[in-house]
C-alpha positions as CSV (number, residue, x, y, z in Angstrom):
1,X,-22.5,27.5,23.9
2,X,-24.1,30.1,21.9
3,X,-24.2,29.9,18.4
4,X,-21.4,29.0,16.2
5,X,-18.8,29.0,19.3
6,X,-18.7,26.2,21.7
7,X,-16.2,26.4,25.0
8,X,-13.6,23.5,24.4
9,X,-12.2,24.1,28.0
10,X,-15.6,22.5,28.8
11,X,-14.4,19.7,26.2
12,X,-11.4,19.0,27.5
13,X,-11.8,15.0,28.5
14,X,-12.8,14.4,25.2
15,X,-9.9,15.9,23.5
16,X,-8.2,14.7,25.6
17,X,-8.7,10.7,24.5
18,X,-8.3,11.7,20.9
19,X,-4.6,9.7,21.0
20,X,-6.0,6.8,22.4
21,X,-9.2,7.1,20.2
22,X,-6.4,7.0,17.1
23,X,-4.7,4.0,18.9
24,X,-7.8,2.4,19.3
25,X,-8.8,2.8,15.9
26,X,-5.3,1.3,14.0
27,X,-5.6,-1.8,16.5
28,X,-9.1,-2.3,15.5
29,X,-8.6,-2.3,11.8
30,X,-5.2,-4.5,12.3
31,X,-7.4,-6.9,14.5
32,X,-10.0,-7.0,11.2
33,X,-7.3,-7.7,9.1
34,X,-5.9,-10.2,11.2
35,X,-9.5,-11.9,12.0
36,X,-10.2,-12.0,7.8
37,X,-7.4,-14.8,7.3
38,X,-9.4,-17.1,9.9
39,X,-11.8,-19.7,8.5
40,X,-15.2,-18.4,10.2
41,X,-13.9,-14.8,10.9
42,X,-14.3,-12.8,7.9
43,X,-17.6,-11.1,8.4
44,X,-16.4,-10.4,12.2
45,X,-12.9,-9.1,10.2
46,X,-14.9,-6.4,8.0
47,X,-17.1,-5.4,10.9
48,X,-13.8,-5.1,13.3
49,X,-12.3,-3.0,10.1
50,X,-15.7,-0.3,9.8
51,X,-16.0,-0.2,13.5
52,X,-11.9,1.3,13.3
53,X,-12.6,3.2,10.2
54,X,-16.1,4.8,12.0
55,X,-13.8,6.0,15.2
56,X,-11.0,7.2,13.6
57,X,-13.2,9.2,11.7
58,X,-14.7,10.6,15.0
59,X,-11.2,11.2,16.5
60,X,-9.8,13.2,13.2
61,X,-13.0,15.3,13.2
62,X,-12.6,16.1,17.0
63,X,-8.9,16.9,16.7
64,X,-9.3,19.3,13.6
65,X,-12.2,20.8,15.9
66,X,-9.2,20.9,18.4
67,X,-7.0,22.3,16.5
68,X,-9.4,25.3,14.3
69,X,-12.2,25.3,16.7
70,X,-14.8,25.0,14.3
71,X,-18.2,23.5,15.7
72,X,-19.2,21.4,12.3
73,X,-16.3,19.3,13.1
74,X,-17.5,18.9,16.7
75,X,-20.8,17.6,15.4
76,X,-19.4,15.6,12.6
77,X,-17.2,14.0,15.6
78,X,-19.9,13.3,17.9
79,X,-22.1,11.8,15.5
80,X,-19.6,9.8,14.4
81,X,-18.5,9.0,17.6
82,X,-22.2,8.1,18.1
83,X,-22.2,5.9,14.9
84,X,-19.0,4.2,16.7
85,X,-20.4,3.1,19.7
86,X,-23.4,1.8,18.0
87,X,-21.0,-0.3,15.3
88,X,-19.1,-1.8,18.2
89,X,-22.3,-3.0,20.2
90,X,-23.1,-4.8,17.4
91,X,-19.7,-6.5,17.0
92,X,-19.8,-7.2,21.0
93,X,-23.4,-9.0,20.4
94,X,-22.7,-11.0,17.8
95,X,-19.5,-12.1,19.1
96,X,-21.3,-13.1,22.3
97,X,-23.4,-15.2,20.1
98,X,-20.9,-16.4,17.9
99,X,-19.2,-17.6,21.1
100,X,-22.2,-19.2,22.7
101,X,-22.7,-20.8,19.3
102,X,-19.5,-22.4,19.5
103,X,-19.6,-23.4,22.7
104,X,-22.5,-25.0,22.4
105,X,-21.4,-27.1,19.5
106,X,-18.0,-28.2,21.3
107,X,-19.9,-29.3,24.1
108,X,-22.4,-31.2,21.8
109,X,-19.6,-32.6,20.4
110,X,-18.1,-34.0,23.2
111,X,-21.7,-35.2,24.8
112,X,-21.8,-37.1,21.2
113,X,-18.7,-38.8,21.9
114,X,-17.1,-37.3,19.0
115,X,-14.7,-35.1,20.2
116,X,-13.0,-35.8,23.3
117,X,-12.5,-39.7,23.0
118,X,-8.4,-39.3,23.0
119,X,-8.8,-38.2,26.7
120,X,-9.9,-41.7,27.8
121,X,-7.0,-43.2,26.3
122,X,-5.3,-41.1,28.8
């Protein structure tokens, strides 16, 4: 790489994703939209929607790069791409936690006798 040019035979892995990048991101944004109608899921539905919106951001940027070679589009990409990855931990921790959380109230539940009594009818 040396100045404005950048070798994109040495990119070609990347661009080569960029389809399933664009896949990636429509399923992400349709999961949002699906998870917003739940009771409990809406703030997990607009996080879902940004996280898609942040990587097909990255994967437009990176194919225009593809496409007219020019290297502000590779660095738009890969920041947003950067930005992506970051979004999506966040969405993976708080869904750990948000499933803990639930676990831990259905089993709290049941210890309490509340939920779970039908099955000694059984």
């Amino acid at each position: 790489m040396n100045g404005n040019t950048v070798d994109a035979e040495k990119l070609k892995g990347l661009i080569k994703g960029l389809g399933w990048a664009k896949f990636l991101a429509v399923m992400l944004i349709l999961g949002g939209v699906a998870t917003i109608f739940t009771c409990i899921g809406i703030p997990i539905g607009i996080f879902q929607i940004l996280v898609g919106i942040k990587l097909w951001g990255a994967a437009s940027d990176l194919s225009s790069f593809k496409t007219f070679g020019n290297v502000v589009n590779l660095y738009s990409g890969m920041e947003k791409l950067s930005s992506y990855f970051t979004w999506y931990g966040w969405l993976t921790l708080i869904s750990i936690i948000l499933t803990i959380l639930a676990l831990l109230v259905y089993f709290i539940l049941i210890f309490l006798g509340i939920l779970g009594s039908e099955l000694s009818n059984l």
